[in-house]
N, C-alpha and C positions, 0 to 999 in steps of 0.2 A: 909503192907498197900501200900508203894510206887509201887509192882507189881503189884498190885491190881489197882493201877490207872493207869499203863503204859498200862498193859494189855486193858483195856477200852476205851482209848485214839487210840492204834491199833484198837482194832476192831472198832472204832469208823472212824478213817481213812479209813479201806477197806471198808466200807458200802458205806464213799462218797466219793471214788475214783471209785467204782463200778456206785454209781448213774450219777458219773458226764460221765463215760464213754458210760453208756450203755440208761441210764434212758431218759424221757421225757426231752427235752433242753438242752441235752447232747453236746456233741463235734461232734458226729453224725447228729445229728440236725441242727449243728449249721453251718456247713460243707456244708449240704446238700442244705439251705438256702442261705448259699454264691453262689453257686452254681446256682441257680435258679434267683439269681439277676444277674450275671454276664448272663448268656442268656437274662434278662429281658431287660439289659440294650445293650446288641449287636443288639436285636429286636428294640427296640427303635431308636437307631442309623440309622438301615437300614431304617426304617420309616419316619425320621427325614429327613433322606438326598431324599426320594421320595417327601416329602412332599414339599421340599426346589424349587426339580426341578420342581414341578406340580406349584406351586407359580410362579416362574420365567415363566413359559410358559404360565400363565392367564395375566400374568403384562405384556407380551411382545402379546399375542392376542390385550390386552386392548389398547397398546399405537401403534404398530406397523399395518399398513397395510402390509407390506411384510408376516409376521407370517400370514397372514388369507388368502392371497393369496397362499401361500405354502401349506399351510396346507387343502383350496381350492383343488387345485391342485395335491395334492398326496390322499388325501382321496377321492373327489367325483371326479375327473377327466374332472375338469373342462378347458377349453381352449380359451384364448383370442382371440378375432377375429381378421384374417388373420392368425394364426399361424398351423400349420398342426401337427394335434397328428399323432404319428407314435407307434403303439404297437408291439412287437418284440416278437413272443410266441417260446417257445422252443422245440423241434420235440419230442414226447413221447421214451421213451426209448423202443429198441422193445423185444418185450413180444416173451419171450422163448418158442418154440412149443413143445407140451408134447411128450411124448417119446412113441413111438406106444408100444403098449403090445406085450411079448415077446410069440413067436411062440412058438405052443405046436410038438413037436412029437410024 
């Protein structure tokens, strides 16, 4: 009788040592999950911290007249009167001339 119950206790154990390994909310699962939070939460961080500097850069438009001048300034190209814009463009790189076709004999 006492084999009779060990035996049953065993297969009783590989059924849920099997489930826990391989089944629905397994260690697999569970893994997988951790997983998908640690990305969730590094997404979040990078979001966090854009979000932190777009805040800072509405708070400093709202109170600072410099921040609207600069930004004035590099975006629409604007220029205070008597001051002389000077733009400085760069000479294109020159473009390689194609290589004639080779002569028949």
């Amino acid at each position: 009788m006492l084999r009779y119950a060990a035996l049953i206790l065993l297969i009783l154990l590989i059924v849920l040592q099997i489930k826990l390994w391989t089944g629905s909310g397994g260690v697999r699962d569970v893994e997988s999950l951790r997983q998908s939070v640690a990305e969730t939460r590094k997404a979040n961080e990078v979001l966090k911290a854009r979000n932190e500097a777009l805040q800072a850069e509405v708070q400093d438009l709202k109170e600072g007249r410099d921040a609207i001048e600069g930004r004035a300034r590099s975006e629409l190209g604007l220029v205070k009167p008597g001051e002389t814009f000077y733009q400085i463009v760069e000479p294109a790189p020159a473009a390689t001339a194609p290589k004639p076709p080779a002569q028949q004999r």
